[in-house]
N, C-alpha and C positions, 0 to 999 in steps of 0.2 A: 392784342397781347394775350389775353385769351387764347386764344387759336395758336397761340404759340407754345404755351404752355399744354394746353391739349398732344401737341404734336412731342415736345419733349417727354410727355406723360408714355406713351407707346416707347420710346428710345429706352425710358429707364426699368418698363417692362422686359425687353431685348437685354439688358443689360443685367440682369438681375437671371434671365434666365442661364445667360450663356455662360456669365461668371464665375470659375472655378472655386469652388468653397474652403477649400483649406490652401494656404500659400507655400507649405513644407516639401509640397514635390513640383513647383515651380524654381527653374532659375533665373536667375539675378535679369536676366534681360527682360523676362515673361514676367517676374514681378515688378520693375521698372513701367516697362508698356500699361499694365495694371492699372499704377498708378498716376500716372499719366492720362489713362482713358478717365477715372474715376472723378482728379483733377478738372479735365473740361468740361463733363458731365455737372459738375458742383456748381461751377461757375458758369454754365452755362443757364441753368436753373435760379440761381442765384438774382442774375441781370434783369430774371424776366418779373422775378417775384419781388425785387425792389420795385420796381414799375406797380405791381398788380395790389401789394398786400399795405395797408397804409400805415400801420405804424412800423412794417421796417424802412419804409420811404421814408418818414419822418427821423426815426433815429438815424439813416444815413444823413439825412441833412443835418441833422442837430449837429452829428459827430462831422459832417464836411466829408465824405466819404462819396467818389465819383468811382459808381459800378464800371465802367469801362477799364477803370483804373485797374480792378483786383486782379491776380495773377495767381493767387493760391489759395485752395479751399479754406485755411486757416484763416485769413485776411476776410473774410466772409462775416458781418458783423451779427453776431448772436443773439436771438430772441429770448428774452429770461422766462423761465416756466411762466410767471407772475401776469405776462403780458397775454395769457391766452384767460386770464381772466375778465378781461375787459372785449366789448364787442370789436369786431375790425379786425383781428389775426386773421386775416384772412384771404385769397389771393382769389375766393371764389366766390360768383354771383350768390346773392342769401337764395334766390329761387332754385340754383341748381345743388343746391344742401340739399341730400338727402336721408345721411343719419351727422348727429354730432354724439361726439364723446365725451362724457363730463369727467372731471374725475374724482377719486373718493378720499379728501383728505380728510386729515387729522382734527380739524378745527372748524370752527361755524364759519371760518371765513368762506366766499364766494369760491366755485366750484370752477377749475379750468373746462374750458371748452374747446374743441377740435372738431371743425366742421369736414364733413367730405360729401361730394359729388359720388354719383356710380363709379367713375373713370378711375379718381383717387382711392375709394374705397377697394375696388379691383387693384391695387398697386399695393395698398396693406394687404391683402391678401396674400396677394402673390410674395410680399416681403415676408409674411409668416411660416409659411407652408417648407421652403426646404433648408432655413437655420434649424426652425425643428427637428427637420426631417435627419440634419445630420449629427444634433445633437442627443437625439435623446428617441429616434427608429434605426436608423441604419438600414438595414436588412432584415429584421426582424418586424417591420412594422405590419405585414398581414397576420401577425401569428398572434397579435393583442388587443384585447378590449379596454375601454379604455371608460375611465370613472372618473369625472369632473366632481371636485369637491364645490364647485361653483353653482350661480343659476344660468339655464342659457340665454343668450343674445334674444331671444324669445321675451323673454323675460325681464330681462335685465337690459333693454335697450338702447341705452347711454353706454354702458358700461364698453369701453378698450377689452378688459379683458374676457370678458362674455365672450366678445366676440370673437376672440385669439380661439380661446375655446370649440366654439362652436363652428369655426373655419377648421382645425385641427379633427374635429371630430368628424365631421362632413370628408374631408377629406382621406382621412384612413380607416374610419370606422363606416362609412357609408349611412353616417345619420344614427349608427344604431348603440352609439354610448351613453352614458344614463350622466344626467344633471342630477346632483341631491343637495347641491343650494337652493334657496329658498328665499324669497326678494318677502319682507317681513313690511308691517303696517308704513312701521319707522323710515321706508328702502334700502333698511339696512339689510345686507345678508346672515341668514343662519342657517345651520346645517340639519339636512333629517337623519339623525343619523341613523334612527331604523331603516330608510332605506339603502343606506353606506354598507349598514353592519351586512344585508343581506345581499347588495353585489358584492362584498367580499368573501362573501360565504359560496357564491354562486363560482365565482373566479379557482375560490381553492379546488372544493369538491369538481369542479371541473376541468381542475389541471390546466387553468388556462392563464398565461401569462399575463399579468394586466399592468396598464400605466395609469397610475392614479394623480393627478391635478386639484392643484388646491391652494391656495393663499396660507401662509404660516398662521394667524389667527383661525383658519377651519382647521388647519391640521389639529390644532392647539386643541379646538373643541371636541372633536375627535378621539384623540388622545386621552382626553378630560376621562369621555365616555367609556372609551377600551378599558380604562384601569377602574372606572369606577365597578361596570360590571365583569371585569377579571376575565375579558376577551381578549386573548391572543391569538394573531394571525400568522401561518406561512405562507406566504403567496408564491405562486410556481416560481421556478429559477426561470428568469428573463425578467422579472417583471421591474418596473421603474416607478419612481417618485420625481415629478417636476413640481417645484417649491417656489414659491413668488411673494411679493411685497411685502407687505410691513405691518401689524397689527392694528395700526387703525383705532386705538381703542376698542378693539370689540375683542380679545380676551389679555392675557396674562402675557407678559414678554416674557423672552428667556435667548440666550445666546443660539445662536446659529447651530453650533455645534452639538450643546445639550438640545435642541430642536429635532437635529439629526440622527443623535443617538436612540431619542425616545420612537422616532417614527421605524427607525432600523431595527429594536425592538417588539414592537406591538405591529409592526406588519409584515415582518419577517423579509426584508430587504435589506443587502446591503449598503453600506452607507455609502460607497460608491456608485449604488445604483438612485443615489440620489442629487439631481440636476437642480441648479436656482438658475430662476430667469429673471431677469433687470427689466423693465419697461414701464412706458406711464400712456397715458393719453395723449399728451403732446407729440407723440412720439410714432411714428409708423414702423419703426424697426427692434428687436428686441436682442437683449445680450444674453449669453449663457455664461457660469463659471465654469463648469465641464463638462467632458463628452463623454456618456454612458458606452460604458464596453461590454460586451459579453463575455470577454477573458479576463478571469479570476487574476485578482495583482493587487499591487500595494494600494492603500487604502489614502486616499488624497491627502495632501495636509488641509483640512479644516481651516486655521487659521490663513491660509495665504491663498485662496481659491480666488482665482484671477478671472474678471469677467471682460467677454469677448466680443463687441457689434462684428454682425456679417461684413461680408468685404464689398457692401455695397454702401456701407456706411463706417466712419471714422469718428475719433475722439481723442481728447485731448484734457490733460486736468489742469487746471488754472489758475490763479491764487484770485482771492476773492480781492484782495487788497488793488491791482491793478490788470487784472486779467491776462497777463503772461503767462504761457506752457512753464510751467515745476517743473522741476528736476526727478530724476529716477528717483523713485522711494520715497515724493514730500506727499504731504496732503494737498489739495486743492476741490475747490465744485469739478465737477463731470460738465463737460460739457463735447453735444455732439453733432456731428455732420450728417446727416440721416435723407440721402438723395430720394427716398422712399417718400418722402416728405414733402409730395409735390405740391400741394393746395395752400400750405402754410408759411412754414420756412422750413428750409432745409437745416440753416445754423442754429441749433437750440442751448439753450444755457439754463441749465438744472438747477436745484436747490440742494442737490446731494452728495456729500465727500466722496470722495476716493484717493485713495496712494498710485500714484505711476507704477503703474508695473510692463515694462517695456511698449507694446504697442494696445495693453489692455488696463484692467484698473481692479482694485482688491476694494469693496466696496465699504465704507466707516457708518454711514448714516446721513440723515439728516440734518445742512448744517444750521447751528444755532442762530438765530435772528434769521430765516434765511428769507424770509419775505422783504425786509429791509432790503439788504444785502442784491436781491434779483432784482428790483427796484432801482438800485443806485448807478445801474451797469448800463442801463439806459440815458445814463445820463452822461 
């Protein structure tokens, strides 16, 4: 079974390469076929990783659920964040682990873990490299340098997003973008921001567009720092801001928007040139709310910023109450299809709201009790 899943590993490589990125200049037949292909890919993956990984083998049985039976990605029974915190998520030998990802939550509780092989970790890769590439370079991505408010995968070697990072940076920047996170006694991250203040200094005075990365708690510290000592920045016209996760306790919350406005301010970007990206450690594939443009236009609505998995992966929002697809516009957890997802599970069940917003999701937060709650779905 192995060797099968090895073999489907290379197909979803092929599949991920050739796959058209946006569906708006496809017709009805070519998006059909799409879906269709993406469909037996699911399920084909699916069949193999019920077999491989043991606690989705055991909730198909618990739940009486016969893999030959499934006929739709949807029908695919979902692993709750919760379960990657126990050992076993897993569909791969412990000896052929080569990095795992922990992740960084909120609470002392026990930290998820997502194991990958070389092959898998090559499959996140490749999953990262052109949602980026279309949300937030375009065309313009040789003309920018690029500043991780994070530490690198060096560094910070558990960490998902380190390594999002540090794949994005190797890849457009050729190794040569600057990390000024900072992995602290704690393994918490903090920021230097003497050396932030001076590649941004470096980026103006040299007229060069830059894309700056960073978790909304650095931005936050950041921010802190710019006003405290009465540093304002204009960074050349092109340059971008990609915005991610959630504070963590480690500084001051504040709405999305007011987050927006201060970073559009004090780094001299527009607030359309600023990108949030969705993802966790469970998770191989990443969502955006928008696609950064280089033509000057209306300024997004803030409040309804709709986020989007690549089309190698789907979702669906669910009521927690019995786990049915909501209606247009209700709330439900996120829960998603993530083919990129070979070593674990493909079907993942979050701990995080969202509103339906047609085939994507307007994101609310983290739901209340959600540990309960991912717990009880297994059963």
């Amino acid at each position: 079974m192995i060797g099968a899943l090895l073999t489907i590993n290379d197909s979803v490589r092929e599949f991920i390469r050739r796959i058209p990125m946006a569906a708006s200049g496809m017709d009805s037949e070519s998006q059909t076929s799409q879906e269709a292909d993406f469909n037996e890919m699911a399920l084909a993956i699916a069949k193999v990783q019920i077999q491989l990984n043991p606690l989705l083998k055991a909730l198909c049985q618990k739940r009486k659920i016969d893999s030959s039976g499934l006929k739709h990605w949807m029908e695919i029974p979902a692993v709750p964040t919760t379960a990657f915190k126990t050992s076993g998520c897993s569909c791969l030998p412990a000896k052929d682990l080569t990095t795992i990802f922990h992740s960084s939550g909120t609470t002392c509780q026990n930290a998820s873990c997502h194991g990958h092989s070389e092959k898998t970790l090559a499959i996140y890769e490749a999953s990262v490299v052109p949602w980026f590439n279309y949300h937030l370079c375009g065309d313009d991505n040789k003309k920018l340098s690029f500043l991780s408010l994070t530490p690198s995968f060096l560094n910070a070697p558990h960490s998902s997003l380190a390594h999002m990072m540090t794949t994005v940076m190797n890849h457009w920047g050729g190794g040569t973008g600057q990390f000024t996170g900072v992995v602290d006694a704690d393994l918490g991250w903090i920021l230097d921001t003497q050396k932030t203040v001076k590649a941004l200094e470096e980026a103006v005075n040299g007229k060069q567009p830059m894309m700056v990365l960073g978790t909304a708690f650095s931005f936050v510290h950041l921010l802190d720092h710019l006003h405290k000592c009465n540093r304002q920045f204009a960074l050349p016209a092109g340059s971008r801001v990609m915005e991610t996760g959630g504070y963590k306790g480690r500084s001051r919350t504040m709405p999305k928007v007011e987050l927006h406005r201060i970073i559009s301010r004090w780094l001299g970007v527009r607030r359309s040139d600023i990108v949030c990206e969705y993802g966790m450690c469970e998770l191989s594939s990443q969502a955006y709310d928008c696609r950064y443009s280089s033509i000057p236009g209306i300024e997004p609505d803030e409040k309804e910023r709709v986020f989007h998995f690549p089309p190698w992966a789907r979702m669906c929002v669910v009521s927690p109450e019995n786990g049915q697809e909501v209606k247009e516009g209700e709330t439900g957890l996120i829960r998603v299809c993530d083919i990129a997802n070979i070593g674990s599970s493909i079907m993942v069940q979050t701990e995080d709201l969202g509103i339906k917003r047609g085939n994507g999701f307007e994101l609310v937060g983290r739901a209340v009790e959600s540990e309960p709650r991912g717990c009880s779905l297994m059963s």
